[in-house]
C-alpha positions, 0 to 999 in steps of 0.5 A, spaced: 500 500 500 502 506 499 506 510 505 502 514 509 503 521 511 504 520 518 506 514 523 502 510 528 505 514 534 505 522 530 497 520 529 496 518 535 498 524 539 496 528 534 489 524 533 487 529 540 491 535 538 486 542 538 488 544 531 483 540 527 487 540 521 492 536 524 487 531 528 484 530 521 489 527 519 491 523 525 484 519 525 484 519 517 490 515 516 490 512 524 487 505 523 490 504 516 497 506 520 496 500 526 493 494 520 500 496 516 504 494 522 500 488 523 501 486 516 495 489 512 491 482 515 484 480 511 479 484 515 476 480 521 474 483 528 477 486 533 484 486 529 487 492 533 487 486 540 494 484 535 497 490 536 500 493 543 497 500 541 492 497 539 487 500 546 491 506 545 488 506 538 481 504 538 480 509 544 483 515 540 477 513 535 472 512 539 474 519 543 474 522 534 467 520 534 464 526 538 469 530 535 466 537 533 468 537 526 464 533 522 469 529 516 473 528 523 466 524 527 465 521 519 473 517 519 473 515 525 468 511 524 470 508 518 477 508 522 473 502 527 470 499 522 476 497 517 480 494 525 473 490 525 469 494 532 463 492 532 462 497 538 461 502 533 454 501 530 451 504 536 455 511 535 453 511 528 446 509 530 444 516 530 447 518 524 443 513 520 435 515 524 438 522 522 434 525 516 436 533 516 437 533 509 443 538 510 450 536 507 452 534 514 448 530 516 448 527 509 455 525 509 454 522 516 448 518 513 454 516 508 459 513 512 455 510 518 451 505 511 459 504 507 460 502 516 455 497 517 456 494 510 464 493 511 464 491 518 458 486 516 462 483 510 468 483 515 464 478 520 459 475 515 459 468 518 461 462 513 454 459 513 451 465 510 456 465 504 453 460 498 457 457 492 455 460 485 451 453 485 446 453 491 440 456 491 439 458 499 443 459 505 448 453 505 450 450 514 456 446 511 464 449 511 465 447 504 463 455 504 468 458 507 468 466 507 473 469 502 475 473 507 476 468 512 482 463 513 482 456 511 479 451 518 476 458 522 470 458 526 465 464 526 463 466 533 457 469 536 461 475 535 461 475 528 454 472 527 451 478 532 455 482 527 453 481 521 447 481 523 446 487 526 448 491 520 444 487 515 438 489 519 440 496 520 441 496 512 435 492 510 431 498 514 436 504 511 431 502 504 425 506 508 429 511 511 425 518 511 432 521 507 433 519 500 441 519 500 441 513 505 436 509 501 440 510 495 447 507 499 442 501 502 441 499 496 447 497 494 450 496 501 444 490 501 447 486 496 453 487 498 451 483 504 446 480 503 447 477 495 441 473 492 437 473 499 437 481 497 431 480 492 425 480 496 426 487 500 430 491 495 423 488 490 419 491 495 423 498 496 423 499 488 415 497 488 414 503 494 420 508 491 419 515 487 425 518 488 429 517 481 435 517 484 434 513 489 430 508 484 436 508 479 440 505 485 435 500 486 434 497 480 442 496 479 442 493 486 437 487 484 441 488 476 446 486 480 443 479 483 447 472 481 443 472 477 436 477 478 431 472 480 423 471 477 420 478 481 426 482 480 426 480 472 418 482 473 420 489 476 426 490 471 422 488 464 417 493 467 422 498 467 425 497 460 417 496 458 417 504 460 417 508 455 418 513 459 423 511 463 429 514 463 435 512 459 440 510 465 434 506 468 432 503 462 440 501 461 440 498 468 434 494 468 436 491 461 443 488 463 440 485 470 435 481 465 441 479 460 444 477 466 438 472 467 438 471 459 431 474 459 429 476 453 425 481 455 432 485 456 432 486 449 436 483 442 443 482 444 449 488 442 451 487 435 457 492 437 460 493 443 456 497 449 457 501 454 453 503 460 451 510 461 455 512 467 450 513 472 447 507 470 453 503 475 452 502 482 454 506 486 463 505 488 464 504 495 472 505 499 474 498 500 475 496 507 482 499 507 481 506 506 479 512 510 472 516 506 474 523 503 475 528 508 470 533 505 462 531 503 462 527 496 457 530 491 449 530 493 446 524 489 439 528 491 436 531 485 
């Protein structure tokens, strides 16, 4: 990975200094400094247990998460979520039942979902993980975790976990707040993968708001492959004469992913999707969010 700016002792004591350019730079990179002196390990729980300034550490972050400036609030959380601390869902629990439509907030509302989604992939047990060729939840080892080393054991941590992030982002689909809705979306599949289907149907059946829309037909484009009442939803959709081109090119690819020919005749040349047609990009586990608000998805 590349080096970073600051060393795991500098953003420690900077991560509490009064200067709030210095603290956030401190708690942005603080947890990525502690995984590189522990080898950069495949995520799991409580990592930062391996370290021995990993207390130091996750007290540091756990104080960041009542910090006054909001991206400062916003990486600490992240920071947690990347060492595997289950003991931040309810910090950003708030965050998540917050629908002040003010870009604070809504950045709050950002990194508290990509938190709950990260940290449920990082616990998700072995028996929740299915094969390309199972049909439902397989209780049999042969599924090991891709994260997970060979032979390990999920606890009841992880289980209690991942639960509770899928739960929170099963309900983040009916949030009042439309830019949480749209991360939901594709946070579920995610987490939840084919067993997705049944809510995220249900979601775009009740949703109006075109953008939040759009995530959702492009999460349930996204299933492996799209099921018969995701194909139903998405044949309505490409049937639209109305509908809009983005959404229509979502909906039609999810159908050639199932090869239903409602999807239309197959490209005679090479395609390409019109760009807000993509699921939304999430950081990978081992990155910290940007230090200011990304663009508002809300029209």
């Amino acid at each position: 990975m590349p080096s970073l700016p600051i060393t795991l002792e500098a953003a420690l004591r900077d991560a509490r200094s009064p200067d709030p350019t210095a603290r956030s730079v401190a708690v942005r990179h603080l947890a990525a400094a502690l995984l590189a002196e522990l080898g950069d390990p495949s995520p799991a729980l409580h990592l930062a247990a391996g370290h021995p300034r990993g207390e130091a550490v996750i007290a540091a972050l756990t104080a960041a998460l009542a910090d006054p400036v909001v991206p400062v609030r916003a990486m600490a959380a992240t920071g947690l979520e990347q060492l595997g601390e289950p003991d931040v869902i309810p910090h950003i629990d708030p965050w998540l039942h917050d629908a002040d439509p003010g870009p604070d907030a809504g950045y709050l509302r950002e990194c508290a979902a990509i938190t709950c989604v990260l940290l449920g992939l990082a616990a998700a047990p072995e028996h929740l993980v299915k094969p390309d060729d199972a049909e439902g939840p397989v209780e049999s080892p042969a599924a090991p975790h891709p994260l997970r080393p060979p032979g390990h054991v999920p606890s009841d941590l992880s289980r209690v976990t991942y639960e509770a992030a899928l739960a929170r982002i099963t309900a983040a689909l009916r949030a009042p707040a439309p830019d949480l809705r749209f991360q939901a979306a594709g946070g579920l599949v995610e987490l939840a993968g084919r067993a997705a289907e049944p809510a995220l149907c249900a979601a775009l059946d009740g949703e109006t708001h075109p953008h939040v829309r759009l995530a959702l037909v492009s999460a349930l484009a996204e299933l492996d492959p799209p099921g018969p009442e995701a194909c139903t939803r998405l044949a309505v959709v490409v049937a639209d004469p109305g509908a809009a081109i983005d959404l229509a090119f979502a909906a039609a690819l999810g159908l050639a992913a199932a090869r239903d020919p409602r999807g239309g005749p197959p490209c005679s040349s090479p395609c390409s999707a019109p760009a807000t047609a993509l699921a939304p990009s999430r950081p990978s586990p081992r990155s910290a969010p940007p230090p200011r608000r990304p663009p508002s998805r809300r029209s």
